[in-house]
N, C-alpha and C positions, 0 to 999 in steps of 0.2 A: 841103784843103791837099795838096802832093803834096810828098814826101821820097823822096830819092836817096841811093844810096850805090854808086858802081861803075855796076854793069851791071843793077839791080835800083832801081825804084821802087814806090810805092806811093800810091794817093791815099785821106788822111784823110778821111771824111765825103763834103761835098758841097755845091754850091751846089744852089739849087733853081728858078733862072728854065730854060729853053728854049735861050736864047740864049748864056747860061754853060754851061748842058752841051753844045751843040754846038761852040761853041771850044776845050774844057778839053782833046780830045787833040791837036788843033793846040798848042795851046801848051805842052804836053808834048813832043811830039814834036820842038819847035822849040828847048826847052831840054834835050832829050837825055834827055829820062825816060822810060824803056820801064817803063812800067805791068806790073809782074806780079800784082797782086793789088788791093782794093779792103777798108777798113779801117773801119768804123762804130763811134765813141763808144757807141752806144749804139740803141734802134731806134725813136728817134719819126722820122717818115716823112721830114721835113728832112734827116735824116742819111744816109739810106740811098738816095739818087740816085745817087752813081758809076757804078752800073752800066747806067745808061743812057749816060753818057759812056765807059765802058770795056765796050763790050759783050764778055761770055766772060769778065772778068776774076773770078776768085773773090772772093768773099766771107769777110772775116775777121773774127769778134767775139765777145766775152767769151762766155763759156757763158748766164752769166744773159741776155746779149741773143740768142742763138741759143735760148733757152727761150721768151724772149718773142715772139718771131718766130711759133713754133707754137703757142703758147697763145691769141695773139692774131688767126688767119688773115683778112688782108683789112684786116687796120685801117689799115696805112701807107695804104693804095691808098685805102682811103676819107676818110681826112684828107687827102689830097692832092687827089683829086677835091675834095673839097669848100672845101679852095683854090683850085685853077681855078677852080673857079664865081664865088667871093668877087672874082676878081681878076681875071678875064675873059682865062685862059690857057689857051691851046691846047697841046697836046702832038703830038708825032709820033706817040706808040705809047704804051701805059697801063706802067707801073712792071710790072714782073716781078722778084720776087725769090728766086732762088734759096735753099738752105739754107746757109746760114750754116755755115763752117767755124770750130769750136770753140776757142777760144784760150785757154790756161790763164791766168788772170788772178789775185794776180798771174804774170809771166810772161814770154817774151821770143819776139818774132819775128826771124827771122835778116831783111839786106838787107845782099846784098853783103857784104861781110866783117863789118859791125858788124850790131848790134844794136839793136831799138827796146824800148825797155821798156812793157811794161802798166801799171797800178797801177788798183786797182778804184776805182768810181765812183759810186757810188750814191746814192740822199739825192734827188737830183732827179725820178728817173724810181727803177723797183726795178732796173732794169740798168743797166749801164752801164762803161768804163775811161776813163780819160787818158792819151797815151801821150807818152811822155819819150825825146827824141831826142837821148843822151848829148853826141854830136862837134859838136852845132850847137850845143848847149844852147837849144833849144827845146820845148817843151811843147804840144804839143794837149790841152787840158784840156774840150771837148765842152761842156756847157751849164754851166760853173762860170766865175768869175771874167771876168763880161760888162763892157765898160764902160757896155753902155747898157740892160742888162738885171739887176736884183734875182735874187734867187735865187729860183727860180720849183720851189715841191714840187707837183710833178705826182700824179697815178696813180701808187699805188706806192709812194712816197716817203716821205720822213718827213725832220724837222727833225734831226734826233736823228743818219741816217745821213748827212742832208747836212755836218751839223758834222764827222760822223767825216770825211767826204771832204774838208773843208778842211785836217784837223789832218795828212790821210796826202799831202797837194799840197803842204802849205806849204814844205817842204826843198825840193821842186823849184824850186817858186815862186824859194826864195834863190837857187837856183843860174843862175833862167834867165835869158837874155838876153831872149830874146821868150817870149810865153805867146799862143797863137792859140786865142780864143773859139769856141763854136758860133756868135755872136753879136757882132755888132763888129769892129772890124778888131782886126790884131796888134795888142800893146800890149808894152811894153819889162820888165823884172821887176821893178824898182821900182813902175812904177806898177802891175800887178797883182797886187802884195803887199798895198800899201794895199788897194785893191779887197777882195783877199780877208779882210782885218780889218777892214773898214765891212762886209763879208757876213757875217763870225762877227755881229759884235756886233746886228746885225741882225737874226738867226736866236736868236743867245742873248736879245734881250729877246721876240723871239713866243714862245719858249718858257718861257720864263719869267711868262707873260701879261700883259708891262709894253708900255707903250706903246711899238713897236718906227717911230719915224722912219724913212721911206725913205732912203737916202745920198742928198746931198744932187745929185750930178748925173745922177741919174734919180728925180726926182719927177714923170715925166709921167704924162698922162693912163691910159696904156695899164700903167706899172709900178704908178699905186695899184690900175687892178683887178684885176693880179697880186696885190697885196699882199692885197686881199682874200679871193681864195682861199685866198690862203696862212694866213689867218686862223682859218678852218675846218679847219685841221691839228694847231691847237694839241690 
């Protein structure tokens, strides 16, 4: 996602084809957004592409994802690689990522006169924020409240903190107009409230060890054997 404010943008996350990263500053450029910096939810390797669309742009992310960065060296690059492979994608040039500049989570980054807010994020991955873009009322919420994606506890993660991350999104949740997934298109705040209470109650019965029902419009092939991972968390 890319957010403006003045003479100062920012792009949230990333897509991950070839063809979207080499368009993404054309059409920045083309709607007036001068890229000062590059903004990662979080650090599974999907997320941390901008900066092959923003080359030079720095890097900004929660402390726990600037931790995970260096504790993990190589791993984006080699889940990515081993995407290519899977999908039969070429690249220009291999992912290079700088060191992550440290963002106090929670916490606020300036753009242009206002302000983006953090809110930490965890539960999914052990890193992680969501950032809340007060004057839009929008929400980049990273890999939480997907319409076509269950909650998926990764590496790291836990049932327990992913709850906490619904119960500390939900106020935004009410407030938002849009909420933009890792996963999915935008979606308006109404329907990503539901979302996020078919994702509690979901999370509350794997934890609970009751039979936890997928929501009912992601029960495909690929979210039951999410769910089954997600089995082995309990």
């Amino acid at each position: 996602m890319l957010v403006r404010h003045e003479s100062e943008a920012f792009c949230i996350d990333s897509p991950i084809f070839p063809d979207e990263l080499e368009i993404l500053p054309a059409i920045a450029e083309q709607a007036q957004f001068p890229i000062v910096g590059v903004l990662a939810t979080h650090a599974d390797w999907d997320h941390l592409l901008g900066g092959l669309a923003f080359a030079g742009a720095p890097l900004g992310a929660a402390e726990s994802t600037a931790a995970r960065l260096i504790n993990e060296p190589g791993a984006a690059q080699r889940e990515l690689r081993d995407f290519d492979d899977e999908f039969y994608v070429t690249r220009p040039k291999p992912l290079s990522l700088p060191g992550a500049q440290r963002l106090d989570v929670p916490g606020f980054v300036d753009i242009g006169s206002q302000t983006l807010e953090l809110h930490p994020a965890d539960g999914h991955t052990a890193d992680g924020m969501a950032v809340w873009v007060p004057w839009a009322k929008v929400l980049v919420a990273g890999d939480y409240i997907s319409p076509v994606e269950i909650p998926m506890v990764s590496e790291g993660g836990s049932i327990a903190a992913y709850l906490a991350t619904l119960d500390r999104l939900e106020p935004l949740v009410s407030q938002a107009e849009h909420v933009v997934p890792g996963h999915g298109g935008p979606i308006d705040g109404t329907q990503a409230l539901a979302i996020l209470r078919e994702d509690r109650a979901y999370l509350q019965a794997l934890q609970a060890g009751d039979d936890a029902p997928l929501p009912l419009a992601r029960r495909t092939k690929a979210q039951r054997a999410i769910h089954e991972r997600n089995l082995l968390k309990r």
